[in-house]
N, C-alpha and C positions, 0 to 999 in steps of 0.2 A: 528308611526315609530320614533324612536331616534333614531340617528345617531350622533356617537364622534368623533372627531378628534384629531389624535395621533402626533403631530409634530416630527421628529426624527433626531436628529443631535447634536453633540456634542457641534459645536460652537454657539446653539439656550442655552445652559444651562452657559455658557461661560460669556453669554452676546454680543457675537463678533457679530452676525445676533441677528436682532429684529426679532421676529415671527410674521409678519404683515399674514401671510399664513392665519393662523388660523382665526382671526378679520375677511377674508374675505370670506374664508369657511362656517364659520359662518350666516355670512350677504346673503350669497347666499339660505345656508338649511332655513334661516327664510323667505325670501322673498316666497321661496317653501314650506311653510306651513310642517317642519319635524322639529321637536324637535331634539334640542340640546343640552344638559345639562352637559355635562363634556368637558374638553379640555385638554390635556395633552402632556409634551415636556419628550423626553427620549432622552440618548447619544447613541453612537454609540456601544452600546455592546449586544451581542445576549442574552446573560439571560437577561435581563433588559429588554430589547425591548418585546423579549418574554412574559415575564410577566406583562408589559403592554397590551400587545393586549390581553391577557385572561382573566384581569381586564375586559379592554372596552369591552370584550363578554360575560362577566357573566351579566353586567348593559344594551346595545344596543343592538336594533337588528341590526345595521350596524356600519361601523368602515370605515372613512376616514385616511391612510397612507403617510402623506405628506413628502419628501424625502430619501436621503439614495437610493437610483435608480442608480446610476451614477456607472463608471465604474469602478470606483478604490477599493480600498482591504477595507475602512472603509464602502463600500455601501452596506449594507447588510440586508437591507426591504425583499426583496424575500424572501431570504433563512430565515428569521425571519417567514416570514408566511406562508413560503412551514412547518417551522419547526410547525407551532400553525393548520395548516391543515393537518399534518401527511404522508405528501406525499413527493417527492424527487423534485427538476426544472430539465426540458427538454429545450433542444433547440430547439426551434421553427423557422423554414428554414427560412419561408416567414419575419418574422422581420429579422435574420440577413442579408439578402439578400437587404432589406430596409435600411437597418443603412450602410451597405455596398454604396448603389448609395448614401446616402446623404453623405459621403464621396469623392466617387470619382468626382460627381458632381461637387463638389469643389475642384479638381483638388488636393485632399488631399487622402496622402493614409489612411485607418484605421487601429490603432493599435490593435494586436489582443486582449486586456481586453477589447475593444468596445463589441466583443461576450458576455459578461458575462451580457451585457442589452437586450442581445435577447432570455433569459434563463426564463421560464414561471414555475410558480410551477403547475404540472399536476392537473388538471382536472379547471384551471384558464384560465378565456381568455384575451388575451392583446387587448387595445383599439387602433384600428386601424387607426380610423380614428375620427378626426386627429391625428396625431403624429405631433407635433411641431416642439419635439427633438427630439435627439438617443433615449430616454427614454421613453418606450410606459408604460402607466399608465395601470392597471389590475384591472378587478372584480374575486376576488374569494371567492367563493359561501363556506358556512361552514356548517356542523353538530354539535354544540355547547348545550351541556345537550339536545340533543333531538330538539331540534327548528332548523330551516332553518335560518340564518343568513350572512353576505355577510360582506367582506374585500375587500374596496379598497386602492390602491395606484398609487401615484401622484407623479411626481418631485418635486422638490423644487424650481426649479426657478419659478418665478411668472407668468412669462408668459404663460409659459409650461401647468403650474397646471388650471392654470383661464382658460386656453381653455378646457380642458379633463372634469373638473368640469361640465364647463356650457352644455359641449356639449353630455357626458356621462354619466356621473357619476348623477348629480341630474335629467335629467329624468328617471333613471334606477332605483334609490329610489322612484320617484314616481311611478312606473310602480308597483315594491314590493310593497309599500304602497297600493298603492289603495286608497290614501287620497290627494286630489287635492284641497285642502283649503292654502290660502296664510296666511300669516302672512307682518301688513303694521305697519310701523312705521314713527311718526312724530315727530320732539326736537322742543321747543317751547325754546327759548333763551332769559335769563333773566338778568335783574341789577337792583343792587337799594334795594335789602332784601337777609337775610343772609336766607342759607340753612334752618334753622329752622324756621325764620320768614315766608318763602313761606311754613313752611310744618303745619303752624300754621294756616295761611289763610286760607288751601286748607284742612284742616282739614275735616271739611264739606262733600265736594267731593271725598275725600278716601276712608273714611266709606262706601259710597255709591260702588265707585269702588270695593274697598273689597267685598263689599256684592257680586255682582254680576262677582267678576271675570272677565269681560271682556268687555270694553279693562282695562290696567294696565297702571298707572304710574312710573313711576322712575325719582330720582335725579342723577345729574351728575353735582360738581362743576369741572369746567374746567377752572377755572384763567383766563386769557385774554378774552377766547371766552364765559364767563358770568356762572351762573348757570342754567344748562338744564334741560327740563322735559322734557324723551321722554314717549309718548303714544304709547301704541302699541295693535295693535286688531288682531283678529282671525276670518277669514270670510271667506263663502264657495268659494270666487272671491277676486279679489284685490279691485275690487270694494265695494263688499259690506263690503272686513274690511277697506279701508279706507273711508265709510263713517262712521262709528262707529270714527275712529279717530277726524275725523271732525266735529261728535256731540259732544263729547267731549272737543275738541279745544273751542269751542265757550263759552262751560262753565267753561274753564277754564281761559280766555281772560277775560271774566265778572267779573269774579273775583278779577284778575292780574289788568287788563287795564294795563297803560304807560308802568308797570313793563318789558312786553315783551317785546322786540325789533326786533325779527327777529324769522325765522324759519331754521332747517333744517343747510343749511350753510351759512346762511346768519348774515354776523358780523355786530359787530355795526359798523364801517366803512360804509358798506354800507348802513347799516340805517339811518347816517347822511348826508349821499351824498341824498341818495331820499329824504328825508325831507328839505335839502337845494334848489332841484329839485323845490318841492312843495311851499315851501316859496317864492320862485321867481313868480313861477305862483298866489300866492295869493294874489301879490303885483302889479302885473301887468305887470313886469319888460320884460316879454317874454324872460326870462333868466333865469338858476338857479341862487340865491344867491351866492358868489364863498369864498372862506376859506383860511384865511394865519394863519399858527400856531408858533409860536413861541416855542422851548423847551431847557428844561435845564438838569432835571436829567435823561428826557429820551431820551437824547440824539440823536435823529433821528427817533427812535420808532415810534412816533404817526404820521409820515410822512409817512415813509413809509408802515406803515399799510395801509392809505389810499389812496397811489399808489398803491398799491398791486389789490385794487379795479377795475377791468375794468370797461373804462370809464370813469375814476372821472378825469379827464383832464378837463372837461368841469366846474367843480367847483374847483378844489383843486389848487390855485394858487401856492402855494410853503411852506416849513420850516425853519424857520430858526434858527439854532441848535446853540444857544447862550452858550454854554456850559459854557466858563469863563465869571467872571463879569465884564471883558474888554468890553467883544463883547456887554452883554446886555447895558453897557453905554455907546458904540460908536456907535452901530449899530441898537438899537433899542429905543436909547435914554430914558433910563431908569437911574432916579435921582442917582446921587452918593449916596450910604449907602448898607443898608441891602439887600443885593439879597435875600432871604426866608421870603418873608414878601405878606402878601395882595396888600400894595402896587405896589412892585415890577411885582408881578404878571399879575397888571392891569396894570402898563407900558407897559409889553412885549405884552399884549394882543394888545393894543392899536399901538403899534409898529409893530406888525406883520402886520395888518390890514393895515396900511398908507405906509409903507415900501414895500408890495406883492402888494397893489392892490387890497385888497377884500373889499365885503362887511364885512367880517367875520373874527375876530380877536380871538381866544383860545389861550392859554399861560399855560405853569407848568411850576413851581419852586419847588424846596423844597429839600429833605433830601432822598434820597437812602441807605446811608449807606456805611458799616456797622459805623462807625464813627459820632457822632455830629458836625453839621454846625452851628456857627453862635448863640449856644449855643438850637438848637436844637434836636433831637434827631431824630434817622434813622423811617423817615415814615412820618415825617412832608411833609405835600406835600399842595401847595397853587395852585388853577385853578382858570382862569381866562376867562372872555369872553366879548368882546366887538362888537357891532354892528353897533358902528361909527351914523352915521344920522340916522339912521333905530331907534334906542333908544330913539330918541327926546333928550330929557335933562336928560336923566337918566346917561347915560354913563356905564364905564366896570363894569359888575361885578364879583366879587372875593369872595371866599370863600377857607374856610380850611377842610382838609380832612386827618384825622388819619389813615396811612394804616400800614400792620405788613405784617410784610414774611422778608423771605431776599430780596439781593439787586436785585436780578431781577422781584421773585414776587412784589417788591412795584413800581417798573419800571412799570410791565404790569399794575398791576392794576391801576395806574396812567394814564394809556393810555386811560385804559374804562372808567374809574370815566370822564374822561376830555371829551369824546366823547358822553357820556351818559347824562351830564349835557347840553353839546350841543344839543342835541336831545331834552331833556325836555324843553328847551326852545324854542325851535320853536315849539313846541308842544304844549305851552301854559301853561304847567303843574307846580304846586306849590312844586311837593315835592319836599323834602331834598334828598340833590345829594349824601347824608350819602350812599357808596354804601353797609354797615356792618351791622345799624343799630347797636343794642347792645352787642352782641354777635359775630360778628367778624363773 
């Protein structure tokens, strides 16, 4: 069974709505083991529209309609598919009598172009139940080159749509199908090696997935939130495709090792709060380790990342967002001179840490852009980490880190590289906190 979905609306081509519909549409027919291979956005105009959904019935056997339902003069999905089924829309008593009470209910009169969402194109049934909105979403059944094929349509608001989906729509493809195999998926979230570097490692393990088709990997570099690998398997249960995912996983970890930090939605924020968790208990302390950061080009970033974390109260002491070299030589006591410097860096660390209260001192300085600082140039970025008594005689350490994008990409990635280095080190781990390696 394939099944595409048609997103429809003028202000989705616009740019004015993101089509997040779709994304989720999607995510639902994969969990339900139904192929989806096409996705496509049309405006508001009946050829067009038309000639989409004939497109998606020459390639699918089903066709998800996601808005254009609504009651005004541009809503025009029905008559687009009463027009691609050949048949006229009727009014169907029982919904307008429905859209009727959810008006007066609300002590609201209806106006009458409300009727025109109670209008069914014949031999189509409207889904009853539930109805969320005015807008009852429809299965209609087609004759397309000879095959038996089906057209649905949804609202457009999210709410709307996610109920009629879950509730109607994908078990009524399963039902047609007659294939009751899930499709599972897992991201395995990475830092520390460039897209090509991980696809150079994993090399090995491709070949083999190739061979066999199933499960499948994919890249997905996503900036701040690392580069992902999701796996993804095909099994006649949920169970048994996500244990294909998790025999997988494991050899892909054997692999990777530190590389990975997290799964699924799990950022490195939170990978450094559990490893601060960890650290504490390894020490003896019956505490987490707890974290004061200091920041300068990313200006509040790498804090509130790791507020953003539920829970991390219990480690995250505070930031403090030295942005002028005022602040770093009043308030973190960081020597008069160069603010973009190793040293400097390992001031603010050391400052952050005696100033908050932590065990755990991290610090960025450096260069954003788009302009050179200090005679260095946009990307220079210097991280810092100190561990105060926990280090013995070692003290902070600092290193330099080349990043490129603009001024927000080297912001973000500044955030991971600083968090990721954190990580490696209470992990024990010797690599180069290079998050690019050579190739960028």
């Amino acid at each position: 069974m394939r099944c595409e979905v048609v997103a429809i609306g003028t202000e989705l081509l616009l740019g004015q709505i993101v089509d997040t519909n779709s994304s989720w549409i999607g995510e639902q027919l994969a969990i339900a083991g139904i192929d989806s291979l096409f996705q496509t956005k049309v405006g508001d105009n009946m050829d067009r529209m038309v000639a989409t959904l004939e497109l998606a019935l020459s390639r699918s056997d089903a066709v998800i309609c996601c808005g254009g339902l609504g009651p005004t003069q541009d809503d025009i999905t029905k008559e687009a598919i009463a027009k691609v089924m050949g048949v006229d829309l009727e009014l169907d008593d029982e919904l307008a009598a429905r859209i009727e009470l959810m008006f007066s209910s609300r002590g609201r009169r209806m106006p009458m172009n409300n009727l025109r969402q109670a209008e069914v194109p014949v031999g189509a049934t409207a889904i009853r139940d539930p109805q969320p909105g005015t807008a009852p979403g429809l299965i209609c059944p087609v004759t397309w080159n000879g095959e038996e094929k089906v057209l649905y349509a949804v609202p457009g608001v999210p709410r709307e749509m996610q109920e009629l989906v879950l509730a109607a729509i994908v078990p009524d493809l399963q039902r047609r199908s007659g294939d009751v195999s899930t499709i599972f998926s897992r991201t395995l979230r990475t830092w520390g090696e460039s897209e090509s570097g991980l696809a150079e490692r994993l090399a090995g393990r491709i070949a083999v997935l190739d061979g066999s088709g199933n499960p499948t990997l994919a890249y997905n570099a996503s900036g701040i939130e690392g580069i992902k690998l999701r796996l993804t398997a095909k099994g006649a249960d949920e169970a048994s495709a996500e244990a294909l995912v998790a025999e997988e996983e494991r050899e892909i970890r054997a692999i990777l090792g530190d590389l990975v930090f997290g799964v699924d939605d799990e950022t490195i924020e939170a990978s450094v709060l559990k490893e601060l968790r960890a650290a504490g208990e390894r020490l003896g302390l019956g505490r987490p380790l707890t974290l004061g950061l200091a920041e300068s080009l990313t200006g509040g970033m790498m804090g509130s990342r790791v507020a953003d974390v539920p829970g991390a109260s219990d480690v995250f002491r505070g930031s403090i967002v030295s942005y002028a070299s005022q602040v770093k030589f009043d308030v973190l006591d960081v020597p008069e001179g160069p603010v973009v410097s190793l040293e400097a860096a390992s001031a603010m660390a050391v400052g952050a840490r005696e100033v908050l209260g932590a065990d755990v001192g991290v610090a960025v300085t450096g260069v954003a852009g788009p302009d050179e600082q200090e005679g260095h140039p946009a990307g220079t970025v210097f991280v810092a980490i100190d561990l105060g008594p926990l280090s013995g005689e070692a003290g902070p350490e600092a290193f330099h880190v080349p990043l490129f994008g603009d001024r927000l990409q080297i912001r973000q990635f500044t955030v991971i590289t600083a968090m990721n280095a954190l990580r490696l080190k209470l992990l024990g781990s010797a690599r180069d906190p290079d998050p690019f390696g050579s190739d960028g």
